[in-house]
KOLTI-776339 format. One line per field, with one value per residue (C-alpha): residue number from 0; residue in one letter; x, y, z. Coordinates in steps of 0.02 Angstrom, whole numbers, padded with zeros to 5 digits. Example, Ala and Ser with C-alpha at 12.3 -4.5 7.8 and 13.67 -1.06 7.14 Angstrom:
<rs>
roke c(0 | 1)
kolse c(A | S)
c1 c(00615 | 00684)
c2 c(-00225 | -00053)
c3 c(00390 | 00357)
</rs>
This chain:
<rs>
roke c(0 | 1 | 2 | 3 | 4 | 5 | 6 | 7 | 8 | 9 | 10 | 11 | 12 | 13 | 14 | 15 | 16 | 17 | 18 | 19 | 20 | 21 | 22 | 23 | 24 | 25 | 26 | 27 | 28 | 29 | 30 | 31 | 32 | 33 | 34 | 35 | 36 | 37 | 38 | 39 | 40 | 41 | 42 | 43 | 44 | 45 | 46 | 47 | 48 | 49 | 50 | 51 | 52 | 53 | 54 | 55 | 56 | 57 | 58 | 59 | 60 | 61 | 62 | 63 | 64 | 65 | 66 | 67 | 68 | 69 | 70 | 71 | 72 | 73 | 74 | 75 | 76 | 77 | 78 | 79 | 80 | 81 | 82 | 83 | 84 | 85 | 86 | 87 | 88 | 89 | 90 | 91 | 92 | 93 | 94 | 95 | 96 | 97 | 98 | 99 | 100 | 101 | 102 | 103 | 104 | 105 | 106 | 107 | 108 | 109 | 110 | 111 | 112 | 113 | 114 | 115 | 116 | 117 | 118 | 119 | 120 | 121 | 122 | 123 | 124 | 125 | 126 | 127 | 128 | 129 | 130 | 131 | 132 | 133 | 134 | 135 | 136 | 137 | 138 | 139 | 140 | 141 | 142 | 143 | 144 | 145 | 146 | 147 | 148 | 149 | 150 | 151 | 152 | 153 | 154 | 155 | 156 | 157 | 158 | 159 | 160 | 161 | 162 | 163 | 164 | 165 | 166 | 167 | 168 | 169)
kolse c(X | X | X | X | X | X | X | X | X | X | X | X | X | X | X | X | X | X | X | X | X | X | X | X | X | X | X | X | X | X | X | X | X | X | X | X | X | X | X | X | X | X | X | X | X | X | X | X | X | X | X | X | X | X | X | X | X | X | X | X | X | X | X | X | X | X | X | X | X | X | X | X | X | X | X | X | X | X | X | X | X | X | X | X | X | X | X | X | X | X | X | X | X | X | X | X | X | X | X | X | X | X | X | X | X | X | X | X | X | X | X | X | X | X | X | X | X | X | X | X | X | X | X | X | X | X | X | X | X | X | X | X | X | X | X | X | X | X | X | X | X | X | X | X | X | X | X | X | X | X | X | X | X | X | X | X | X | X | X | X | X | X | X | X | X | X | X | X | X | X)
c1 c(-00588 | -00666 | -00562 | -00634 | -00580 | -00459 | -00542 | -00412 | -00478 | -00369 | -00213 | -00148 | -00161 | -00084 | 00061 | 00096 | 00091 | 00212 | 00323 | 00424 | 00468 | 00537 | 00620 | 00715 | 00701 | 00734 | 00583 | 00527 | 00653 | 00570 | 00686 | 00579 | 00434 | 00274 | 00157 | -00019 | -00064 | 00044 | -00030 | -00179 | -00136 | -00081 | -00245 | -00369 | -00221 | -00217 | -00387 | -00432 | -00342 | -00318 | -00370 | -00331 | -00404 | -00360 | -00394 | -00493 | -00568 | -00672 | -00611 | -00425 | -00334 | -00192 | -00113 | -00157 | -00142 | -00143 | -00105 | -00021 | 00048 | 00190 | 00274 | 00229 | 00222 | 00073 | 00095 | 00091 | -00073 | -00170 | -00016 | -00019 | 00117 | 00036 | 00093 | 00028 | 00103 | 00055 | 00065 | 00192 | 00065 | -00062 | 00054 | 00030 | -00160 | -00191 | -00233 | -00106 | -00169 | -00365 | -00305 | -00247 | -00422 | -00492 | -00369 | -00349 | -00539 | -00555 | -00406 | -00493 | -00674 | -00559 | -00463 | -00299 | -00220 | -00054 | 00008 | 00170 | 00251 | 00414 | 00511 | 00671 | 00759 | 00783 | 00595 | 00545 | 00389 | 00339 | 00417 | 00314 | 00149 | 00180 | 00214 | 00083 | -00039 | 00007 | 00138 | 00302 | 00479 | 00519 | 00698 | 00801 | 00871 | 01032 | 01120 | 00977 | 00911 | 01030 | 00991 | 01058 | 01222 | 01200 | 01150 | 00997 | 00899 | 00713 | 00645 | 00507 | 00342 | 00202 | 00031 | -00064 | -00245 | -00329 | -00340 | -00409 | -00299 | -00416 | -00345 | -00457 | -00385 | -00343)
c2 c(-01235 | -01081 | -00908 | -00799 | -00666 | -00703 | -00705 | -00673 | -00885 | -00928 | -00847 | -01003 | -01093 | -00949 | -00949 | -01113 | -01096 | -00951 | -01022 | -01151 | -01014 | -00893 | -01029 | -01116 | -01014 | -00846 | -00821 | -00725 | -00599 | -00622 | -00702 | -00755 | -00824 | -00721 | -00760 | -00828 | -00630 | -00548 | -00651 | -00599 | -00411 | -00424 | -00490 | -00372 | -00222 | -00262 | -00322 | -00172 | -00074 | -00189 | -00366 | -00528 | -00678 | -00894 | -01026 | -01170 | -01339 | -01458 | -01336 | -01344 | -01185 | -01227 | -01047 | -00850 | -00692 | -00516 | -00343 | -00207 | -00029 | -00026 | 00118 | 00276 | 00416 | 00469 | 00467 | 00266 | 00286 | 00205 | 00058 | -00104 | -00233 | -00423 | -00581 | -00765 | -00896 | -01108 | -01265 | -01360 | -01484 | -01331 | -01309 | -01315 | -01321 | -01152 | -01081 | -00937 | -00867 | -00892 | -00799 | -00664 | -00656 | -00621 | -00492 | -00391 | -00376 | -00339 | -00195 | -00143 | -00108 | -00001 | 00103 | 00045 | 00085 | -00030 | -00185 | -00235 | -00397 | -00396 | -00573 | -00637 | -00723 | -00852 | -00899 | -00980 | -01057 | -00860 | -00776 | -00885 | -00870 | -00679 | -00687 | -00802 | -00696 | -00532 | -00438 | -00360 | -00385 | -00190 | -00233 | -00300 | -00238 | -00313 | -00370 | -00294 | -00430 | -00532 | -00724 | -00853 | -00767 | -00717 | -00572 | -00591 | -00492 | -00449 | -00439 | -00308 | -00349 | -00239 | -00274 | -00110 | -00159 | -00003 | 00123 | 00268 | 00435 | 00489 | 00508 | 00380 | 00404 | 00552)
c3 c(-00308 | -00227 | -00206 | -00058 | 00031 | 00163 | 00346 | 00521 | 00553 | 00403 | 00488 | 00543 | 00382 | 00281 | 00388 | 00378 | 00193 | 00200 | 00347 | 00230 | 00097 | 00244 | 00325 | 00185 | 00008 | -00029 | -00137 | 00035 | 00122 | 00278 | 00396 | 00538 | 00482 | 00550 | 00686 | 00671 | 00778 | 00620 | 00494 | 00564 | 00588 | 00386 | 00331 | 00411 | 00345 | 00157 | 00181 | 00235 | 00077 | -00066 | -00047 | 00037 | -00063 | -00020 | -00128 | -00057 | -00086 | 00028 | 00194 | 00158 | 00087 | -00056 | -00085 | -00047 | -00123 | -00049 | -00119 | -00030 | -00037 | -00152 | -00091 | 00043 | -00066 | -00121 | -00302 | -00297 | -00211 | -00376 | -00386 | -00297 | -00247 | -00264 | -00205 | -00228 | -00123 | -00174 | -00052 | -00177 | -00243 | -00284 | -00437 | -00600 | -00572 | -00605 | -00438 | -00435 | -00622 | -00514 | -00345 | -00457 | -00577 | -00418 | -00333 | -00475 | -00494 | -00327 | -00377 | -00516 | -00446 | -00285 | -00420 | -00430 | -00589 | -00586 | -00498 | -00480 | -00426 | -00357 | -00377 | -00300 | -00459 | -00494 | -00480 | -00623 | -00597 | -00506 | -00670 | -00794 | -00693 | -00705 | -00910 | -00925 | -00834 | -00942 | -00836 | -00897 | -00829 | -00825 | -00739 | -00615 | -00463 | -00434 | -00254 | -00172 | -00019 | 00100 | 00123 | 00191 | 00161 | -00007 | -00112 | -00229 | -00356 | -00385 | -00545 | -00553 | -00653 | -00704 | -00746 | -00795 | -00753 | -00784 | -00950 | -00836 | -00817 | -00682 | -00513 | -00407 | -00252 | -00247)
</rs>
């Protein structure tokens, strides 16, 4: 399996990973899945910032990961929200825990100090990838996205990635 950065041509493969877990889960509060020209748009942004990586074996792609501003203020400047989305038989093969080696790398060598992933629960198989890979559950946020006409929480996880107290970005 190779992990590489993300290019705009993989757009249309990315979405069509993400487009089932919009559509009928609620692992993604998204409720229109995106276009290929905003999957593209999101690529070249976080690409831009924090990183974009897909994995990929014999020129198919089985899952991506991207990080992205965690929140506007610019205190959270050095923190990073991450996500890793699978094609269903990518799991239990390792790829997410691989997709991440390579984001938070990427993270690392631009600065960032924290990453944080925010889950909708349950998740299991997200929630033990995160544990697995070293992040904490700091909390959960209760009633807090509308799906499918129910309320749902996130559980908030925190991976400290660097032991710096400079201000990088700053």
């Amino acid at each position: 399996m190779n992990i590489r950065p993300a290019l705009v041509s993989d757009a249309p493969v990315i979405r069509a990973i993400y487009e089932p877990f919009v559509r009928h889960t609620s692992v993604s509060f998204e409720i229109d899945p995106p276009s290929v020209a905003e999957m593209e748009r999101r690529i070249l942004k976080c690409s831009e910032t924090h990183g974009y990586f897909v994995a990929e074996q014999a020129g198919s792609v089985f899952g991506f990961a991207y990080a992205s501003q965690y929140r506007i203020r610019s205190s959270y400047q050095s923190s990073a929200e991450v996500s890793v989305y699978l094609v269903p038989e990518a799991h239990g093969r390792k790829l997410g825990r691989a997709l991440y080696d390579a984001l938070i790398a990427h993270l690392i060598k631009r600065g960032f100090h924290t990453v944080i992933g925010v889950i909708t629960i349950p998740n299991h198989l997200s929630e033990r990838m995160h544990e697995a890979y070293g992040f904490t559950h700091i909390g959960t946020l209760k009633d807090v996205g509308r799906k499918f006409g129910n309320w749902h929480d996130t559980a908030i996880y925190q991976l400290i990635i660097s032991d710096t107290t400079s201000d990088v970005h700053r």
